[in-house]
VEXDREN-2710 file (C-alpha; in Angstrom, 1 decimal):
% VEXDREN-2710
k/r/px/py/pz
1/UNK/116.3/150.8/100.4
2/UNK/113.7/149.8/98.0
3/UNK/110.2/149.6/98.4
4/UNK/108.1/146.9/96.4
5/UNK/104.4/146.8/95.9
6/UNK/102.4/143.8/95.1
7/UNK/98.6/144.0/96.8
8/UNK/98.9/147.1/98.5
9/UNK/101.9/145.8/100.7
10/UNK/104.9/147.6/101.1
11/UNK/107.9/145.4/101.5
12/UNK/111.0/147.8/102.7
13/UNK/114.7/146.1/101.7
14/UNK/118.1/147.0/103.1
15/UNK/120.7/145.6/101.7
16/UNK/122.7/143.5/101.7
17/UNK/119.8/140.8/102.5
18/UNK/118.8/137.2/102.2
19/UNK/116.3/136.0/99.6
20/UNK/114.8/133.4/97.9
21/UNK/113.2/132.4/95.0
22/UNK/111.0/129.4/94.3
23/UNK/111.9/127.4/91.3
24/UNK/110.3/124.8/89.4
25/UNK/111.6/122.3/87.2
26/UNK/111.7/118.7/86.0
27/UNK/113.8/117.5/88.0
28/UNK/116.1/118.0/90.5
29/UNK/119.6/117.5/88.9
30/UNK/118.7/120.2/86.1
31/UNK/117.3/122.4/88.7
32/UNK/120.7/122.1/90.2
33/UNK/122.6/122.9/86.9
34/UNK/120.6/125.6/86.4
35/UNK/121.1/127.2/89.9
36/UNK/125.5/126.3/89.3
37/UNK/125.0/128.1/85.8
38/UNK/123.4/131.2/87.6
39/UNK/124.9/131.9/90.8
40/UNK/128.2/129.7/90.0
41/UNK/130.3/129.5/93.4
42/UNK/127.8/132.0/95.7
43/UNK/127.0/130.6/98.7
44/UNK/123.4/129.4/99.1
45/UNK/121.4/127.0/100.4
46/UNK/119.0/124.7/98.3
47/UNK/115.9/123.3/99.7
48/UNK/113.0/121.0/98.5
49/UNK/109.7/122.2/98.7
50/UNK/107.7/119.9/96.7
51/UNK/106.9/117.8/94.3
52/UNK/103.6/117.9/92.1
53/UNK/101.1/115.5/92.6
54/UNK/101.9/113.3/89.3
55/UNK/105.9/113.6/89.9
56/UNK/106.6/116.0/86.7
57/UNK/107.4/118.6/88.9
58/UNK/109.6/119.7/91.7
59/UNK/110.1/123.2/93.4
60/UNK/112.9/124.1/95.6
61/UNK/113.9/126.5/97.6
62/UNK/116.8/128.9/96.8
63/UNK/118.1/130.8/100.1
64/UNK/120.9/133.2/99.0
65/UNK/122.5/136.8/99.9
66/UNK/121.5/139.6/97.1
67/UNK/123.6/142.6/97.6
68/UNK/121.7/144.8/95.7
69/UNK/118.4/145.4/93.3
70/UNK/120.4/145.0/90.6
71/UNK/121.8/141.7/91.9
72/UNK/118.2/140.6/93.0
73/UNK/117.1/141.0/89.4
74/UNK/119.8/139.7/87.5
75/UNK/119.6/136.3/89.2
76/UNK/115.6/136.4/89.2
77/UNK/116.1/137.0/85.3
78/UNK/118.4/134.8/84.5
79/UNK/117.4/131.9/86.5
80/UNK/113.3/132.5/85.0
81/UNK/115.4/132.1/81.3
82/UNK/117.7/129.1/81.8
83/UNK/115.8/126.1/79.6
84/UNK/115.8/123.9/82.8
85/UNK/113.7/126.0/84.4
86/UNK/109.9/126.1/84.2
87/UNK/108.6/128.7/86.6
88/UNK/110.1/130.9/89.3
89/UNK/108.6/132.5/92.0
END
């Protein structure tokens, strides 16, 4: 179990668990790359979110199973350093 703090908020995690992470990138086919290049063949489900108001940007949603902190972070990391993404949440 860990227990994160961000505002005062405790956030208690058992895992395995599901998770997702809010990416931002140009555009949707290297957002997708980028997601393949991470996770590979792990199951997960990808939705949109949205797209900025000029059309530069779009975020999706990634929905996947982490089965640990360690897992959690890796992906977080190495999602927030592949070049087709610009921001992750």
């Amino acid at each position: 179990m860990e227990i994160i703090n961000a505002r005062d908020e405790k956030l208690e995690l058992s895992y395995p668990c599901s998770w997702s992470y809010k990416l931002i990138a140009g555009e949707k086919e290297a957002l997708e790359k980028a997601i393949h290049d991470v996770i590979q063949e792990r199951t997960h489900t990808l939705t949109h979110s949205k797209n900025s108001k000029g059309g530069k940007y779009i975020s999706m949603n990634l929905d996947m199973i982490v089965h640990n902190e360690d897992d959690r972070n890796f992906i977080y990391e190495a999602l927030k350093q592949h070049q087709n993404i610009k921001m992750i949440l």
